[in-house]
Each structure stands twice: as structure tokens, then as C-alpha cells.
Residue frames relative to the residue before (quaternion, step in Angstrom):
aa qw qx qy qz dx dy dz
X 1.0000 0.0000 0.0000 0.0000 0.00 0.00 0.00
X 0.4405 -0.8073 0.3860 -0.0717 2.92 0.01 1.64
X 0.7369 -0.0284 0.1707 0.6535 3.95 1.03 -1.60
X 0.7439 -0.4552 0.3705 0.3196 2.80 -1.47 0.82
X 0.5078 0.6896 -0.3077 0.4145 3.85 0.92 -0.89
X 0.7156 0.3371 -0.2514 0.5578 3.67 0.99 -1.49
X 0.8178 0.3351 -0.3911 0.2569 3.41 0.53 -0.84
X 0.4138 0.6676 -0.3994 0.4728 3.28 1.25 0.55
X 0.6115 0.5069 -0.2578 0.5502 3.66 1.35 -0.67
X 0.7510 0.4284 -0.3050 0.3993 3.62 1.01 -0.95
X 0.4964 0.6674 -0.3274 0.4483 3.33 1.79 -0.20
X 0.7383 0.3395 -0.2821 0.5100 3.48 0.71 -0.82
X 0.3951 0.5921 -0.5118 0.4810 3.83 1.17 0.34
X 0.5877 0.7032 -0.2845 0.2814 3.29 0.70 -1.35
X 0.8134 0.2698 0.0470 0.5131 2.65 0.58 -2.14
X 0.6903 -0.5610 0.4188 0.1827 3.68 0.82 0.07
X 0.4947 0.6773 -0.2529 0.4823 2.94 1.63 0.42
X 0.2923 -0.5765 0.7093 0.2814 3.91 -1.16 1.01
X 0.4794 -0.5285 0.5850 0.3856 3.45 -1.56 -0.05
X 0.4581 0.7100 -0.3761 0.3804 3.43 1.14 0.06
X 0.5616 0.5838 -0.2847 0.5126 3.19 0.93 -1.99
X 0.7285 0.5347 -0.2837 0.3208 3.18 0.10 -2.12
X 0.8116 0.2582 -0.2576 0.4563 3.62 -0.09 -1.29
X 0.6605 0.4022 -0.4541 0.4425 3.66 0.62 0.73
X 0.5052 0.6318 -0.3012 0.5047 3.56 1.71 0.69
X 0.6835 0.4183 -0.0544 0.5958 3.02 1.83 -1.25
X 0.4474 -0.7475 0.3992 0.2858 3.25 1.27 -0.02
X 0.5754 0.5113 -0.4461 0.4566 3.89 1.01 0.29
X 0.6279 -0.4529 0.4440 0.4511 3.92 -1.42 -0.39
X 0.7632 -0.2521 0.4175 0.4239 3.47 -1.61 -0.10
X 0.7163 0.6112 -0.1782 0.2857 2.83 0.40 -2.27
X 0.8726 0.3130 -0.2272 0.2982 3.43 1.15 -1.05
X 0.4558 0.4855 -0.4791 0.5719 3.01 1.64 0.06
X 0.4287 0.5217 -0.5645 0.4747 4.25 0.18 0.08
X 0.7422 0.5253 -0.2727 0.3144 3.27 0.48 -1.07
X 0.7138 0.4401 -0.2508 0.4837 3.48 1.24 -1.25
X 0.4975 0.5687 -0.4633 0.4631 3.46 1.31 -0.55
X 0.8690 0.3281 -0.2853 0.2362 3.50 0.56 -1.01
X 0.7885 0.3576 -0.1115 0.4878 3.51 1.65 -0.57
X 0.5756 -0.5285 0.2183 0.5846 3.26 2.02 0.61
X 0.4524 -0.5490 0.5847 0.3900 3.94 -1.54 -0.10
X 0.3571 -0.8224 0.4331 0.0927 2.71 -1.04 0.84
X 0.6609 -0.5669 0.1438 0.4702 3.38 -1.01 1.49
X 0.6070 0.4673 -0.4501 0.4589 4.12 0.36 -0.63
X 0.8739 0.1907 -0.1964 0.4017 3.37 0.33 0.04
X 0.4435 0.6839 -0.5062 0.2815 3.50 0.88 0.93
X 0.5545 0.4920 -0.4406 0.5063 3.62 1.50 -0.58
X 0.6901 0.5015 -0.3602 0.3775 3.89 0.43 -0.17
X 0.5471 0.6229 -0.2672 0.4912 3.53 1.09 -0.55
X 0.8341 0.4111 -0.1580 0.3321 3.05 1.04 -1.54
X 0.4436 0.5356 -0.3331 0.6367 3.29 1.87 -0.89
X 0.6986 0.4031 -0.3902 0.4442 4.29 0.21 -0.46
X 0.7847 0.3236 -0.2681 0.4556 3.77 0.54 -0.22
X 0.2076 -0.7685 0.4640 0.3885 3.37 1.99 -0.52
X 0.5689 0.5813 -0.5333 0.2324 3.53 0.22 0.98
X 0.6064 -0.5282 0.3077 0.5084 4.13 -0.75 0.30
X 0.5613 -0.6538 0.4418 0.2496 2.89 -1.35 0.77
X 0.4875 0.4881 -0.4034 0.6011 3.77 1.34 -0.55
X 0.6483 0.3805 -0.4768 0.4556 4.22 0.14 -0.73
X 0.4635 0.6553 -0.4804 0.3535 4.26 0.72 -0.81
X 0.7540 0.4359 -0.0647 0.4871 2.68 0.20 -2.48
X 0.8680 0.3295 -0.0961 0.3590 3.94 -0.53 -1.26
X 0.4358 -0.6317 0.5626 0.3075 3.32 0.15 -1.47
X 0.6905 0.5286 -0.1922 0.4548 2.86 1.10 -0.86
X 0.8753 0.1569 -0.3334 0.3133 2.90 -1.37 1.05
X 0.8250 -0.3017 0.1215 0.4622 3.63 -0.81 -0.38
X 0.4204 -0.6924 0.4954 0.3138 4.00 -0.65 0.90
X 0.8027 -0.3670 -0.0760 0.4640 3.50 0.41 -0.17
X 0.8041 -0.4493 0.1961 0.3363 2.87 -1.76 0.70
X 0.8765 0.1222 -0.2755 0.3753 3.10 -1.62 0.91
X 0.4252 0.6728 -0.5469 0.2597 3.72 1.19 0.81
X 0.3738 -0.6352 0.6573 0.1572 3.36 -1.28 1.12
X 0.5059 -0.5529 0.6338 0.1915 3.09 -1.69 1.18
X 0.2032 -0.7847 0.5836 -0.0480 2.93 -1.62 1.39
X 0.3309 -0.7507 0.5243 0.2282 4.04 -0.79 0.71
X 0.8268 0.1809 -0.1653 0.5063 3.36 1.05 -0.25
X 0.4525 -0.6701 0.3074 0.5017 3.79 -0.41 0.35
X 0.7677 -0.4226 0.2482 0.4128 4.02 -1.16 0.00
X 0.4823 -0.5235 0.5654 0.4167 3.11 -1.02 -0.23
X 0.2083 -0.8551 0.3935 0.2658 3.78 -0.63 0.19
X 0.6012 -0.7015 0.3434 0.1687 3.26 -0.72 1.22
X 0.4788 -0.5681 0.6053 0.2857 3.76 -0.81 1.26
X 0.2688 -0.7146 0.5636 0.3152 3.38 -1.11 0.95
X 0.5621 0.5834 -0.4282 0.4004 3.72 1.32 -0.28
X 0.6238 0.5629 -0.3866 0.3801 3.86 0.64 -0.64
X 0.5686 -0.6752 0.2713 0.3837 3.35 -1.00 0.89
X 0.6192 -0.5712 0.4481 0.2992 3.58 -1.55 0.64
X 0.5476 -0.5029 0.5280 0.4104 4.15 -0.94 0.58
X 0.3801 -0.6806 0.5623 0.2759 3.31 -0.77 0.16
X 0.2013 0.8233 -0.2674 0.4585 3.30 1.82 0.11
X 0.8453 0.3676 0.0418 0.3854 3.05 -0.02 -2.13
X 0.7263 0.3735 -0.3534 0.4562 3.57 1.75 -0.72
X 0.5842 0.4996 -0.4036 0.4962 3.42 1.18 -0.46
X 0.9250 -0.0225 -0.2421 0.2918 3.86 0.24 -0.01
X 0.7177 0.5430 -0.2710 0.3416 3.50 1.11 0.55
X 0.6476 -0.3653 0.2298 0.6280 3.30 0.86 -1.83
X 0.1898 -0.7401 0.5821 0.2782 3.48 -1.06 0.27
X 0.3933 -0.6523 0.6049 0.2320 3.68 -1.31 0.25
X 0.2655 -0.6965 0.6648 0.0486 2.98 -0.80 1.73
X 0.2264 -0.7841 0.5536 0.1655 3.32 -1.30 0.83
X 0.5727 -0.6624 0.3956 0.2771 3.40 -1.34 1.20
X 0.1640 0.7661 -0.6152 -0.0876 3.78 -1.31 -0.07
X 0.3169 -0.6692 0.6591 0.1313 3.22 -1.39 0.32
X 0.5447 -0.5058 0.6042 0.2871 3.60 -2.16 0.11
X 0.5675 0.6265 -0.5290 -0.0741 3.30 -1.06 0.66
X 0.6245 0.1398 -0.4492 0.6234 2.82 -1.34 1.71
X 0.7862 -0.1860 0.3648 0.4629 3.82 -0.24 0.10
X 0.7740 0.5423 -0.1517 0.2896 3.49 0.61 -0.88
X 0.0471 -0.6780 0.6385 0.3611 3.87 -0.37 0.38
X 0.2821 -0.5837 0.7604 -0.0381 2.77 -2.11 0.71
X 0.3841 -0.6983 0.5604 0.2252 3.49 -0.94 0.92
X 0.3413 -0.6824 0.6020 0.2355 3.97 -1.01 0.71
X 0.3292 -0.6907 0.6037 0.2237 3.93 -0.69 1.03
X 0.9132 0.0313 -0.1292 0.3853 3.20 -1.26 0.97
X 0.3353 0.5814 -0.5270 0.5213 3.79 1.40 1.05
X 0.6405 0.5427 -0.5430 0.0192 3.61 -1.59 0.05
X 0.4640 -0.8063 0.3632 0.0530 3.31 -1.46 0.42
X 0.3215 -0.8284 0.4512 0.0824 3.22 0.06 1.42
X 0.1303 -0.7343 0.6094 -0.2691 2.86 -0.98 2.38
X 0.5957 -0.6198 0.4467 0.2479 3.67 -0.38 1.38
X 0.3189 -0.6849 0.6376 0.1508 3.92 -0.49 1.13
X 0.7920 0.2167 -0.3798 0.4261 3.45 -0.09 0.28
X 0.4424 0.5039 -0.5314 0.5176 3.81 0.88 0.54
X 0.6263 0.6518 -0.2397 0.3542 3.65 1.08 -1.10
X 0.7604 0.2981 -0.1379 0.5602 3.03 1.15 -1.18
X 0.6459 0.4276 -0.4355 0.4586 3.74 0.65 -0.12
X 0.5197 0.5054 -0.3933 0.5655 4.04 1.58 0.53
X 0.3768 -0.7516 0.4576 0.2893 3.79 1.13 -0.67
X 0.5215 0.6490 -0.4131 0.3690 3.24 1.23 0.85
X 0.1394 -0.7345 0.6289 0.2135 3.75 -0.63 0.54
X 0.7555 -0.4798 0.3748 0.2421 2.56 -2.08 1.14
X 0.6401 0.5669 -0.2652 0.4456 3.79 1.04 -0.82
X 0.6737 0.3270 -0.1841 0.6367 3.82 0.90 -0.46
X 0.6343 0.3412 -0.3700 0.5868 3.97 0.44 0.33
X 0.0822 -0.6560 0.7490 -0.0449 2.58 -2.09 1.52
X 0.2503 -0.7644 0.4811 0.3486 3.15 -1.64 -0.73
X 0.2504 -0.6755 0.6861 0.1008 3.72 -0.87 0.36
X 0.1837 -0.5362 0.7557 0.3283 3.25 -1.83 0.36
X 0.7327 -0.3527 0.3956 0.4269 3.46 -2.28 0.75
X 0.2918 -0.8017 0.4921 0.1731 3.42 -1.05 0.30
X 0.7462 -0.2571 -0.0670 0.6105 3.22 1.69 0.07
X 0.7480 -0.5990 0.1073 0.2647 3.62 -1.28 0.20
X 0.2290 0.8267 -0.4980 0.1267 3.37 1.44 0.45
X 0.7620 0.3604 -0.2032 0.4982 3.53 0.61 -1.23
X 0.3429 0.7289 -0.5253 0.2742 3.71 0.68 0.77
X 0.5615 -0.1169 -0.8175 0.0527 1.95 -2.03 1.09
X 0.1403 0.8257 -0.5050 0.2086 3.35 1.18 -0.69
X 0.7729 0.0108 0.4046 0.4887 3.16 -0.63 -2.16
X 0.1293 -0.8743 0.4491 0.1311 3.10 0.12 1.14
X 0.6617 -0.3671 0.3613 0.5448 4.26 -0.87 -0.03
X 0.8520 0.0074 -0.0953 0.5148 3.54 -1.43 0.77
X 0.5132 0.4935 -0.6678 0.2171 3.81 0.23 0.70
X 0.6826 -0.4854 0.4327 0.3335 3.39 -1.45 0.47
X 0.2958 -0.6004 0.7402 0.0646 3.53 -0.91 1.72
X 0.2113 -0.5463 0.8104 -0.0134 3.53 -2.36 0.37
X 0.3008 0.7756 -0.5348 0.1481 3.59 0.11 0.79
X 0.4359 -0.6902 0.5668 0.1112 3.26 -1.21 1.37
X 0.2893 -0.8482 0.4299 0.1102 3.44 -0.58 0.89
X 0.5157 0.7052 -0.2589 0.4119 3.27 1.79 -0.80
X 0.5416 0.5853 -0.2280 0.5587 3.42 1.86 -1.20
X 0.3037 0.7125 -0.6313 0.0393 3.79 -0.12 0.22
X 0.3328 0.7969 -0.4325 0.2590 3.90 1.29 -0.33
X 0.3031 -0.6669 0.5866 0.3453 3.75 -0.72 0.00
X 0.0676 -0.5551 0.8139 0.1578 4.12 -0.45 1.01
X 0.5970 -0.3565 0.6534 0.2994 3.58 -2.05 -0.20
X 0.8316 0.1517 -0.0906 0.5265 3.33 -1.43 0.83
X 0.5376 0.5539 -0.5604 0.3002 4.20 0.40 -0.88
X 0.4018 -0.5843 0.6469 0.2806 3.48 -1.43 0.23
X 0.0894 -0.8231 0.5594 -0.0407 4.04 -1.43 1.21
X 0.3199 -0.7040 0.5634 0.2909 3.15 -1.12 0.67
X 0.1891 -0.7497 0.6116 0.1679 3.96 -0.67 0.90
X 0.1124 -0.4657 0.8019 0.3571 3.28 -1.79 -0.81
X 0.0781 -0.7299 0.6762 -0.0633 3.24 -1.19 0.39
X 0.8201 -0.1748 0.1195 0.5316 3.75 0.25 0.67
X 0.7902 -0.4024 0.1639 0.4323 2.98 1.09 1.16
X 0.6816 0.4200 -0.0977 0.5911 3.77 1.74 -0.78
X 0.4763 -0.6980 0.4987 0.1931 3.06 -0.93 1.38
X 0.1024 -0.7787 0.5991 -0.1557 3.50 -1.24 1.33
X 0.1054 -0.7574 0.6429 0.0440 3.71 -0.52 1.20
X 0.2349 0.7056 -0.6631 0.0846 3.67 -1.01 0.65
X 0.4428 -0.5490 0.5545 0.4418 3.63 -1.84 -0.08
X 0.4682 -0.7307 0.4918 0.0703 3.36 -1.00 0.95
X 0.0382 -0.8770 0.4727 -0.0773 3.86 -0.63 0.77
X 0.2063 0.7398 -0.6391 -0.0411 4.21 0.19 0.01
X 0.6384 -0.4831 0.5983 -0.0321 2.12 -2.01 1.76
X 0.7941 -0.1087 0.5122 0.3086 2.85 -2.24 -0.63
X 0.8877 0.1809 0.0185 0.4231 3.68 -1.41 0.09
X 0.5103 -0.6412 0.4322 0.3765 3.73 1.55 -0.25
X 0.3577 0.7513 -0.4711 0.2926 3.43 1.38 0.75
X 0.5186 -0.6326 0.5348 0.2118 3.62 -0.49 0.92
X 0.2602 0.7141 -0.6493 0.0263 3.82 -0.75 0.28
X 0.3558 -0.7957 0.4886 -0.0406 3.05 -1.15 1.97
X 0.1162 0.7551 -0.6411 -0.0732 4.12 0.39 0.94
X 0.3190 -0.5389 0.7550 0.1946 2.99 -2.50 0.27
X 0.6301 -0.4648 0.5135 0.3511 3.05 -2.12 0.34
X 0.7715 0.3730 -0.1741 0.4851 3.32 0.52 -0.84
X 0.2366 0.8787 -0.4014 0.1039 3.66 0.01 1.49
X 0.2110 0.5525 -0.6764 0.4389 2.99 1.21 1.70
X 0.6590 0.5942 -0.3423 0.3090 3.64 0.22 -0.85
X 0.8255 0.3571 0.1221 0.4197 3.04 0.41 -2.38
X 0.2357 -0.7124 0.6330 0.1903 3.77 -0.49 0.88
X 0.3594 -0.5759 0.5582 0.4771 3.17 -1.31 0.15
X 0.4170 -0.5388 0.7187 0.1387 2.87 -1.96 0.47
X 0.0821 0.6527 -0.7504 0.0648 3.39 -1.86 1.08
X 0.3414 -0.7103 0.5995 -0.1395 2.76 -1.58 1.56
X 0.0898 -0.7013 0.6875 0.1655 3.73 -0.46 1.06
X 0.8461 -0.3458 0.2667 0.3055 3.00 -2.00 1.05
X 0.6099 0.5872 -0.1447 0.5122 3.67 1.10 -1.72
X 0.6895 0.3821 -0.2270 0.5719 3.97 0.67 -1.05
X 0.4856 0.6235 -0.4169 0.4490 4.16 1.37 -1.04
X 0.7285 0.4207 -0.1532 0.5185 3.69 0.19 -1.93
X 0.7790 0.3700 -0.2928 0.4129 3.84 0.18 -0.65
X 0.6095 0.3502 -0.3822 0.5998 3.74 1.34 0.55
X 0.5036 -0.6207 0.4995 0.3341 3.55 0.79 -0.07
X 0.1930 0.8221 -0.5357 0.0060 4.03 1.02 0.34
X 0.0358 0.7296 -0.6803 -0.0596 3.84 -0.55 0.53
X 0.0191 0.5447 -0.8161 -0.1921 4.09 -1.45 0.67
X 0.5800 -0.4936 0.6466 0.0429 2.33 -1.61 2.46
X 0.7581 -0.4468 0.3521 0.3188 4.06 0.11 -1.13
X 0.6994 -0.4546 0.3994 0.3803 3.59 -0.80 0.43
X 0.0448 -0.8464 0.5292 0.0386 3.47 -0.57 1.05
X 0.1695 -0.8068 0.5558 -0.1064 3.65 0.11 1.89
X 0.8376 0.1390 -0.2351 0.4731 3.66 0.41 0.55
X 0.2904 0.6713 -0.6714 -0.1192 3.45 -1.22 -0.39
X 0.0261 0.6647 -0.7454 -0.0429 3.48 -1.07 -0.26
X 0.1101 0.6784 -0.7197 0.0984 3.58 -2.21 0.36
X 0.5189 -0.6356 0.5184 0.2407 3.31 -1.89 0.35
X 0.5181 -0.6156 0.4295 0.4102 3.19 -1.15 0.36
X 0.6337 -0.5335 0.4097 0.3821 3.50 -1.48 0.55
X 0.8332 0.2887 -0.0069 0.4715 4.00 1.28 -1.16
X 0.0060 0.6387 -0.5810 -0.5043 3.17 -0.52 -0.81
X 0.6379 -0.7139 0.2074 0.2011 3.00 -1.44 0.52
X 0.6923 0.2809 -0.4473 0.4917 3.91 -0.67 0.62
């Protein structure tokens, strides 16, 4: 890693991050984080990067020297860390937390042993989500494509179960996990849109039709990100 640009790219690997997510966290376009990837970060914005990944600003900018602050040189490599055992309180107040994965089965979430996803602790907190009310899920199918594409990795806050307008949720719905943007109507009807609305009609649900499918919002869904399936040609 060569410029500041890559090690900025290997950071959002780190943490699980599209550059997409990211520049819609940071409040700029795609285009301009493409840009820093391609011509370095730039100096107004290396003391912020660095306090957001908790790494030195001279490692950002240079390479040189230590990646982050207060690491202690080591003769042998770590020991590695159960992803189930508890996290340093350390690590949530200034680096990353590990969101843990689950899945449906039978109706049921279930926690996945040794799945989770490491998600920058200060991106967390400047969203108001704790590390204790956030999971992950993969997409469960392709309604909200391209958007969100099938099996990419969902972040969903559970604490969020409120209906914002337009927000994107994770449902059960008959026992089967469902992501959609969420809307209420009139009368407390429920109206369920996808990204992908050549395919997918919306769907509405009176309150009565809600309780007779069993509808649960699992939680606000404030991230996702994935690889492609190829590369391309």
C-alpha cells in the first residue's frame, strides 16, 4: 500500500464497508471517495479519517510508522480471538465492534457461531446504534435489487422498530425474513415497496391481514454491503 488512497481502501475492507455506504456516511458522492482512492485523501480530511478508523495520522498520510495509536510491538503474532467471547470495551469505544450474523429457522432468529462483521464504532455511534441491538442477516432475496443485491450482508438495528417513511426494514412475515421500504397509509394499512418495481408490486397489509401473518420489524436496516458474484468479462 503504496498511498494513502489504498490504505484508505484497505480500511473500509476492514470494517466492511462499500465506498458507497461510506460516502453516504461522510456525506460526499461515490465519485469522491473514487477520487481519494485514486489521488490520495486529502490533507483537510486526514485528521478525520484518522480519529474515524482510530489510526495515526502520519500512518494515513505516509505509512510510516505505527497504524494505531498505542500499539505495542510484538515478537510473536496474537493469539486469536473467539469471535463469540466478549469484545474489550477498548475496541468499542475506539475502533470496531463485531456485529453478529443470524438467520430464520423455523420462524426463529438464531445466532450463527463464529459469523460477524466488523463495523467502525464511531460510524455506529454517529447513526445511534449500539453494538448490543445490531445484527446481521444476508438479503434474503431480490426485491430490493440492484439496490441491495441477494445474499449481501444486511446491519439491522433492532432498537429502531418505528416506521420512519421511505426507511428500508427487516420484516418476518410468515415466519420468512423480508427486507422492503416501508410506508403507513390511511386506516393503519402497512404498505410494503421494493427497489426493484418492474418485478414487485407493492404490497398492503391491513392491521387484521398484519396479526394474521404474524408481521414482526426485526429492525432498521442502516447498512449492507457485498462482493460481486464475477469479475467481469
Amino acid at each position: 500500500m503504496n498511498t494513502s488512497g489504498e490504505r484508505l481502501r484497505a480500511l473500509l475492507q476492514e470494517c466492511g464497508l462499500t465506498p458507497a455506504n461510506f460516502a453516504a456516511q461522510r456525506g460526499v458522492t461515490p465519485q469522491h471517495v473514487n477520487n481519494w482512492f485514486n489521488r490520495g485523501v486529502p490533507l483537510a480530511r486526514l485528521d478525520e479519517l484518522a480519529d474515524l478508523f482510530c489510526v495515526h495520522r502520519r500512518w494515513l498520510r505516509t505509512g510510516e510508522g505505527a497504524k494505531h495509536p498505542n500499539a505495542i510491538l510484538r515478537t510473536c503474532p496474537p493469539r486469536p480471538v473467539p469471535i463469540d467471547a466478549p469484545i474489550p470495551r477498548a475496541v468499542h469505544r475506539g475502533r470496531v465492534v463485531h456485529v453478529p450474523f443470524h438467520e430464520v429457522r423455523n420462524g426463529l432468529l438464531c445466532k450463527v457461531s463464529g459469523r460477524a462483521l466488523r463495523l467502525p464504532a464511531n460510524a455506529l455511534r454517529m447513526l445511534g446504534v449500539k453494538h448490543d441491538t445490531s445484527i446481521c442477516m444476508a438479503m434474503p432475496g431480490g426485491n430490493m435489487a440492484p439496490l441491495i443485491p441477494v445474499e449481501a450482508t444486511l446491519a439491522i438495528d433492532m432498537s429502531m422498530t418505528q416506521i420512519v417513511e421511505g426507511e428500508t426494514y427487516a420484516l418476518l412475515i410468515n415466519g420468512a425474513l423480508r427486507v422492503h421500504n416501508l410506508t403507513m397509509g390511511e386506516h393503519g394499512t402497512l404498505y410494503l415497496h421494493s427497489h426493484d418495481r418492474h418485478n414487485y408490486a407493492v404490497e398492503r397489509l391491513t392491521p387484521s391481514q398484519r396479526q394474521a401473518q404474524g408481521l414482526e420489524i426485526l429492525g432498521w436496516v442502516y447498512h449492507w454491503s457485498h462482493f460481486r458474484r464475477q469479475r467481469p468479462g
